[in-house]
MDTraj code that builds the backbone (N, CA, C; nanometers):
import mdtraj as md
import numpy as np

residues = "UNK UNK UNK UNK UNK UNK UNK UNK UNK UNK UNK UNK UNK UNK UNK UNK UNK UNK UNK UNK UNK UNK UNK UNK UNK UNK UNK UNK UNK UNK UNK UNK UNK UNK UNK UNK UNK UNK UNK UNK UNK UNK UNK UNK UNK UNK UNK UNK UNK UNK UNK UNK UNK UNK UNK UNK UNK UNK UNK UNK UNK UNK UNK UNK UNK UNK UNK UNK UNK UNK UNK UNK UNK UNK UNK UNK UNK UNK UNK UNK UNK UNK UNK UNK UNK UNK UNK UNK UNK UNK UNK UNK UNK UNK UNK UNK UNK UNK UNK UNK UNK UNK UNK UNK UNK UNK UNK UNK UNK UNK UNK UNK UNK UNK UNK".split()
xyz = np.array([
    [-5.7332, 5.1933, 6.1995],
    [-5.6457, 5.1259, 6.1059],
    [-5.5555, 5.0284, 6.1821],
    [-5.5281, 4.9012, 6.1361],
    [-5.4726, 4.8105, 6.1948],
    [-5.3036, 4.8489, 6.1598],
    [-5.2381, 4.7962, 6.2442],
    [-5.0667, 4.8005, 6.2058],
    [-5.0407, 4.6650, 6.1355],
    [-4.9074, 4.6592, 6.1178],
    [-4.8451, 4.5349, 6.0181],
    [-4.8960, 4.4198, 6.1517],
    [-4.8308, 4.4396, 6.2628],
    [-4.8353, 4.3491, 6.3758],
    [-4.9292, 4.2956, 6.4238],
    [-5.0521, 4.3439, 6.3823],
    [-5.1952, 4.3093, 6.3964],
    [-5.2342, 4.2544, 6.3263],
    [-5.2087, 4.2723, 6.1878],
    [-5.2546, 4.2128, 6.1026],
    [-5.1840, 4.0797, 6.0751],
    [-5.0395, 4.0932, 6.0895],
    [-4.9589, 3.9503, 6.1256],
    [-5.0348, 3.8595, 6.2615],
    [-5.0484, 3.8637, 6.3334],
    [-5.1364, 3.8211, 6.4399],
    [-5.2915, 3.7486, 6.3839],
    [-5.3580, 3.8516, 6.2727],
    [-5.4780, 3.8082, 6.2500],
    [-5.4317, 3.6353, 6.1319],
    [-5.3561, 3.6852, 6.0518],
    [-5.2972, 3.5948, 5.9497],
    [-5.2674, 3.4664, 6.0301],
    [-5.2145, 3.4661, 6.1685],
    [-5.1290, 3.3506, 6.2190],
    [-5.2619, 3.2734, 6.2327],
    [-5.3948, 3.3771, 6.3067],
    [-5.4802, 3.2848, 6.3885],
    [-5.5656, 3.2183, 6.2574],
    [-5.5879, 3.2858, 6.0930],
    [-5.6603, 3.2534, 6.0213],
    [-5.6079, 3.0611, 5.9693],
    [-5.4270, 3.0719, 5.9662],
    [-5.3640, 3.0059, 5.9152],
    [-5.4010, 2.8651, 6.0338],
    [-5.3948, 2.8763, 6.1839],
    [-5.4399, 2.8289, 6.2158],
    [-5.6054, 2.7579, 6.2256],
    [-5.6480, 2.8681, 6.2122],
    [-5.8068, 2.7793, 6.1740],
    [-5.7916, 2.7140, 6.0172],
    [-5.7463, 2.7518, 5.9532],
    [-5.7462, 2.6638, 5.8486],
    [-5.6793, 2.5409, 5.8517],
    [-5.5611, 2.5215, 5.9141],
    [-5.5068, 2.3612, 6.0016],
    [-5.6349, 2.2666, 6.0403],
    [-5.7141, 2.3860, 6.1306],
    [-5.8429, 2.2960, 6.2179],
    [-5.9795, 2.2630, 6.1481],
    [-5.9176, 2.2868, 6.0120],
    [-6.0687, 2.2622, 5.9286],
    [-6.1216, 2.1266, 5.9098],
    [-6.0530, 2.0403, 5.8774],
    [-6.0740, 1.9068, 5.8776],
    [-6.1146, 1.9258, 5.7022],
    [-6.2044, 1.7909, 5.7026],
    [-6.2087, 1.7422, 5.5323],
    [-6.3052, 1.8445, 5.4837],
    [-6.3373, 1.8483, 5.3655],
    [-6.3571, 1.9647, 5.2745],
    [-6.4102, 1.9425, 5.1550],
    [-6.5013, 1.9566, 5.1043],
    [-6.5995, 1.9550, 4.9882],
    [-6.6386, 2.1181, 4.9291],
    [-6.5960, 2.0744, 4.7997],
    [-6.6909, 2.2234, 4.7146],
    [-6.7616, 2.1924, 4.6849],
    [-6.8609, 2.3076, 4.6593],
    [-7.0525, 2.2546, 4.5842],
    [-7.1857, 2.2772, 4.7078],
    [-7.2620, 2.2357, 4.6380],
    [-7.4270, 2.2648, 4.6917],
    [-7.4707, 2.1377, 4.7141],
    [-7.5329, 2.1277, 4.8050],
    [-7.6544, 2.0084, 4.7864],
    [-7.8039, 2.0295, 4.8326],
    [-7.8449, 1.9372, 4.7170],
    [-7.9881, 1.9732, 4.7134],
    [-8.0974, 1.8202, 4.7656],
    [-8.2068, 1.8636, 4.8130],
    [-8.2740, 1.7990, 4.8859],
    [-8.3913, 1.7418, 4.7446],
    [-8.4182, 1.6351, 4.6915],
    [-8.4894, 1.6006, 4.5525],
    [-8.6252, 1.5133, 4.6275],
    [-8.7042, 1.5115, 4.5551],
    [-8.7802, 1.3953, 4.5002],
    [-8.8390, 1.4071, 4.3874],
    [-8.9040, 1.2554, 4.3905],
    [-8.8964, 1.2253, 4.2475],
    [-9.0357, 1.0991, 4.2246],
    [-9.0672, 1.1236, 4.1061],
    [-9.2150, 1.0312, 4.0563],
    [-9.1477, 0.9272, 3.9922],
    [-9.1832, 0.7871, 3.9879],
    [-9.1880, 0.7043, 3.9375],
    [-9.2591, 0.6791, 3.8111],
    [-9.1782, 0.5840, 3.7159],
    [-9.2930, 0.5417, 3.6130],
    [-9.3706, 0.4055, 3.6406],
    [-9.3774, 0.3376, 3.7796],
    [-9.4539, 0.2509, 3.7926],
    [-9.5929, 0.2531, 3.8050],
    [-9.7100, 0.1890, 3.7428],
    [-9.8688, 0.2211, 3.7300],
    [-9.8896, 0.2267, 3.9056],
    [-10.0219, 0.3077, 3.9612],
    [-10.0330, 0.2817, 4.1099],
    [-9.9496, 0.2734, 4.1577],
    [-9.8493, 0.3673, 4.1384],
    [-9.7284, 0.3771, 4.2843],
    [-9.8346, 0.4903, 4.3916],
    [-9.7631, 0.4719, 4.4799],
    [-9.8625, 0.6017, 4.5617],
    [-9.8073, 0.7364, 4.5155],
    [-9.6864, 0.7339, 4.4285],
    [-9.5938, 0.9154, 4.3949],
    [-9.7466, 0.9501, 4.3080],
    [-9.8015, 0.8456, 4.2289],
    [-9.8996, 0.8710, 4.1172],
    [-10.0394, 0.8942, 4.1512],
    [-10.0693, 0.9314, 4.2651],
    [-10.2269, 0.9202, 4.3639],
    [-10.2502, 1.1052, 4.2709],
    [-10.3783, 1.0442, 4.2086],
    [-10.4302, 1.2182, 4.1982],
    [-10.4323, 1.2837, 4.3085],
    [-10.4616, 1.2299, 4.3623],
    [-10.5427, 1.3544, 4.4927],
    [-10.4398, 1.3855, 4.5944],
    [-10.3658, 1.3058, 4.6324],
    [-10.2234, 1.2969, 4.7262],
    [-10.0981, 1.2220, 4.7025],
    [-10.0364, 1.2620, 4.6127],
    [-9.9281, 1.1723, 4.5638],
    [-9.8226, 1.1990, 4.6509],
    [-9.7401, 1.0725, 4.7015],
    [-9.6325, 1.1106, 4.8036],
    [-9.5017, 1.0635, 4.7071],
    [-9.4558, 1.1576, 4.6917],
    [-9.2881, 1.1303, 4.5757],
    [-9.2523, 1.0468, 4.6678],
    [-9.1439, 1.0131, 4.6123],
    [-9.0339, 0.9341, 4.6531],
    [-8.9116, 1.0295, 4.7084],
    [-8.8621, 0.9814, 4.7928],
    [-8.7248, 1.0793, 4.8675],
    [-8.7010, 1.0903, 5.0020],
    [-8.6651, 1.1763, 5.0330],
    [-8.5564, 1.2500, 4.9733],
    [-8.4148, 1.1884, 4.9313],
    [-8.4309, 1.2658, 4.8355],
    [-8.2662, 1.2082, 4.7451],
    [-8.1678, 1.3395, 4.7808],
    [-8.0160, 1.3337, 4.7810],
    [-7.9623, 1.3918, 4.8071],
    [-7.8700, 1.4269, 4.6934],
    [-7.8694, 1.5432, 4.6403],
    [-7.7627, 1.5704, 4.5467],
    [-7.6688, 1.6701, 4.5576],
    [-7.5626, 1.6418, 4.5043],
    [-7.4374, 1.7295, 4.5089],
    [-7.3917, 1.7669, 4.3942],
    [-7.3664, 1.8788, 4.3586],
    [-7.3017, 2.0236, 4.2689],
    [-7.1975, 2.0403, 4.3257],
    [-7.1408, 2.0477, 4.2268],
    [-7.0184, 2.1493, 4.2379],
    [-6.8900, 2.1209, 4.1290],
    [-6.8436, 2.2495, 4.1345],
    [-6.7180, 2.2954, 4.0342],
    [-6.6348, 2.2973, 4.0520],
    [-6.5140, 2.2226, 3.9936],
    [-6.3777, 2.2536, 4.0247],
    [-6.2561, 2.2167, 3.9299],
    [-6.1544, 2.3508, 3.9132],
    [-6.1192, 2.2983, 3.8195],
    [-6.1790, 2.3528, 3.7059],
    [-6.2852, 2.4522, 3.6902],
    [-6.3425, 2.4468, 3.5620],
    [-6.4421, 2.3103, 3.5163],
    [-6.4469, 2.2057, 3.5655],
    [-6.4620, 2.0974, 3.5444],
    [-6.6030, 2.0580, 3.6329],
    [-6.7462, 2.0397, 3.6102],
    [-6.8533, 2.0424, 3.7546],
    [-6.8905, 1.8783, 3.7384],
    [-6.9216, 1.8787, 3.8493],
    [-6.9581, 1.7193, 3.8474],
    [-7.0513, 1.6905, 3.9849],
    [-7.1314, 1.6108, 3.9666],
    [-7.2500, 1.5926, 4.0317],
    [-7.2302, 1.4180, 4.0973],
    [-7.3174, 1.3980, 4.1918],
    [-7.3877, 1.2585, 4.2794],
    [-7.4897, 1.2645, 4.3567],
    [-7.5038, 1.1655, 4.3617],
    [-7.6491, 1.1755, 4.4690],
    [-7.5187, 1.0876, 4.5959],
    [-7.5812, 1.1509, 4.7077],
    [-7.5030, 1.1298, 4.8434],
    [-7.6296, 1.0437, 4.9208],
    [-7.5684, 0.9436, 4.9560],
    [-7.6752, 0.8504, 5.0448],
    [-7.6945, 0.9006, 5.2020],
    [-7.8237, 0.8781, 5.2551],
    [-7.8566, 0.8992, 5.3266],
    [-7.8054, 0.9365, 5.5040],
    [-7.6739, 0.8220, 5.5007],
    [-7.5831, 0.8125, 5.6098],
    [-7.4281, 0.9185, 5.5806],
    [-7.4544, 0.9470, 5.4689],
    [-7.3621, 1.0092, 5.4267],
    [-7.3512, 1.1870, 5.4141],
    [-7.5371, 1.2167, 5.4375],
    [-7.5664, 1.3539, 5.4219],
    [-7.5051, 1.4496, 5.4978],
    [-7.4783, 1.3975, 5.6425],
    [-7.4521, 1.4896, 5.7318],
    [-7.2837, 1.5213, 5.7525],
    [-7.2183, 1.4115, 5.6935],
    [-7.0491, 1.4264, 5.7165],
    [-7.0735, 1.5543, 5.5835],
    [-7.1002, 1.5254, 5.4897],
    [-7.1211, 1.5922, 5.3471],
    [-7.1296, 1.7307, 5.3658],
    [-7.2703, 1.7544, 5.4649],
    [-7.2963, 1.8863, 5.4964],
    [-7.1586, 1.9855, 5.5885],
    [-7.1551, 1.9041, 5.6666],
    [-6.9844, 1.9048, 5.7358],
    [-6.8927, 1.9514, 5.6257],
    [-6.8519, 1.9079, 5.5120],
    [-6.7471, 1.9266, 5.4779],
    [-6.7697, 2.0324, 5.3840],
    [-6.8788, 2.0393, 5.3243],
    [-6.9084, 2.1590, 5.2488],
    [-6.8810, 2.3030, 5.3295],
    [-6.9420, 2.3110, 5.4660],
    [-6.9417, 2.4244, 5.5406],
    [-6.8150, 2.4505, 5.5707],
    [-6.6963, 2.3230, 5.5887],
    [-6.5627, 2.3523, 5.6002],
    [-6.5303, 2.4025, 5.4674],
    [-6.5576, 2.3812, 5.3294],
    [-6.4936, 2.4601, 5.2413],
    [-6.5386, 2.5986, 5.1814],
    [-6.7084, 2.6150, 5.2648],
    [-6.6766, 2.7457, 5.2697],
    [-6.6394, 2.8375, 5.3747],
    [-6.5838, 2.8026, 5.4805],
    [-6.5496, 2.8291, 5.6020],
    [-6.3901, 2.9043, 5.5081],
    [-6.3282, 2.7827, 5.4414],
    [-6.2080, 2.8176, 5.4144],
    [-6.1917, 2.9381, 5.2995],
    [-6.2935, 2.9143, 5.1923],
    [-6.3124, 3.0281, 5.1264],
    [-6.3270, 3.1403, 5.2006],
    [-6.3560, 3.1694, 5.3023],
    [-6.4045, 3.3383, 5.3686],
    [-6.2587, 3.3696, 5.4388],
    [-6.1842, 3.2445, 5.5143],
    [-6.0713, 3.2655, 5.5317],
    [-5.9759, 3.2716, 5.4715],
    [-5.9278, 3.2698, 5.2863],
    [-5.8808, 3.2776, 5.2118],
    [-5.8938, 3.4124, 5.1696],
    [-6.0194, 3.4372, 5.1622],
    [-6.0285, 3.5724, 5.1393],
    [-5.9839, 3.6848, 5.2572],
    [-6.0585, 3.6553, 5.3559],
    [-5.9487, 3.7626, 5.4564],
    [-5.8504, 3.7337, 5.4062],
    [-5.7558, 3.6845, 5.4404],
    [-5.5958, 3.6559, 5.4586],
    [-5.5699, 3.7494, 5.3142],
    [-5.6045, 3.7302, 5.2370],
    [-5.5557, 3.8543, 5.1051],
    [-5.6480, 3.9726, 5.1386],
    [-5.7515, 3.9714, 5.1690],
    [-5.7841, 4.1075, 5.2009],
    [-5.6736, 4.1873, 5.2929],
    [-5.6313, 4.0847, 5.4537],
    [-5.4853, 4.1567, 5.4948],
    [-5.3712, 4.1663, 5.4174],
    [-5.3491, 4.0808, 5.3416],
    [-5.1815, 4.0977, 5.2857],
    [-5.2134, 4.2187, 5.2040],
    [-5.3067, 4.2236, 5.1424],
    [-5.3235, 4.3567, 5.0483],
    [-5.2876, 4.5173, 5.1330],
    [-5.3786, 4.5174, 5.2527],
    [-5.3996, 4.5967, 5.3699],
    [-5.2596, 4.6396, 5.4553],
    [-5.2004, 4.4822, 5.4804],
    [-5.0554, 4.5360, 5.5203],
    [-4.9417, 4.6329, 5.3593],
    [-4.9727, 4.4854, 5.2614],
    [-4.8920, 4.5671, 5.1887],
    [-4.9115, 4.7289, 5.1475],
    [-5.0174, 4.7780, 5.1604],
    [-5.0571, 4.9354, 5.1794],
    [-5.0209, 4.9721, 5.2735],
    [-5.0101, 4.9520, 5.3662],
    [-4.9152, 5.0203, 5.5029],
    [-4.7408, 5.0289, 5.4936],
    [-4.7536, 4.8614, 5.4799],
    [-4.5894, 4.9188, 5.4179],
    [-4.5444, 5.0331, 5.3468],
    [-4.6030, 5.0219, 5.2203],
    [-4.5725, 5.1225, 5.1199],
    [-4.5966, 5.2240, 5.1844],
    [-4.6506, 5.2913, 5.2609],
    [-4.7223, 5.3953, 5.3101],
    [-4.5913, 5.4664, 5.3960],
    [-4.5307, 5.3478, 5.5011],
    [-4.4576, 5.3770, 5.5797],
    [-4.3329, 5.4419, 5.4878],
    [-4.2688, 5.3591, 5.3991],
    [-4.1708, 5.3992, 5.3398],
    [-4.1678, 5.4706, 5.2584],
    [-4.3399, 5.5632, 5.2507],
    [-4.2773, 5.6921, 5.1536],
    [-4.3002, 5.7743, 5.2085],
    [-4.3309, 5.7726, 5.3564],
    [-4.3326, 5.8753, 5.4643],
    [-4.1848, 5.8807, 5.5283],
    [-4.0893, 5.7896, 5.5236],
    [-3.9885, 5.8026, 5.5525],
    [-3.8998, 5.8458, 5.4342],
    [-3.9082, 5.8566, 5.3078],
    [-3.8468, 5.9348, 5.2078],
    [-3.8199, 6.0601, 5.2075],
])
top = md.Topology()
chain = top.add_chain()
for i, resn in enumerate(residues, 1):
    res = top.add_residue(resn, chain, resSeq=i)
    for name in ("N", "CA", "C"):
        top.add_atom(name, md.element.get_by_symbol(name[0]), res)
traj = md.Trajectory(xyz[None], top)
């Protein structure tokens, strides 16, 4: 079992990585292609049709509110970046109340052992 002081310690270093997160995106992205309606495109080859793509799309919710884009090509990899920072921050959001919960049970703990 951790003490208050440990767990204050874990909180400082979480609060700090969350400083070092940099920019931040919610949502998914998905890797697409896609057929054309032009006659004899090559997407339309019976035998080997090569789609068109990859297209890049983005999901996500926030707010209650979801909203979507397609992310261009030079743009995929900052994107992927910032998504992983916001769920980086979600897991560290969640610790940090998983401890405050954890300390605040110790507290209480302490002071009804001292009653």
């Amino acid at each position: 079992m951790k003490t208050p002081a440990q767990i204050d310690r874990r909180v400082a270093q979480i609060r700090a990585e969350i400083a070092a997160l940099g920019p931040i995106h919610p949502g998914s992205m998905t890797e697409q292609y896609n057929v054309c309606g032009t006659p004899g495109c090559a997407c339309k080859d019976p035998k080997h049709p090569q789609k068109h793509g990859p297209y890049y799309h983005l999901s996500f919710t926030w707010r209650g509110k979801g909203g979507t884009r397609f992310v261009r090509g030079a743009e995929v990899e900052a994107m992927r970046r910032k998504l992983a920072a916001y769920k980086r921050l979600r897991e560290l959001v969640n610790e940090w109340v998983d401890l405050a919960l954890e300390r605040e049970a110790l507290v209480r703990a302490a002071a009804k052992r001292a009653r």
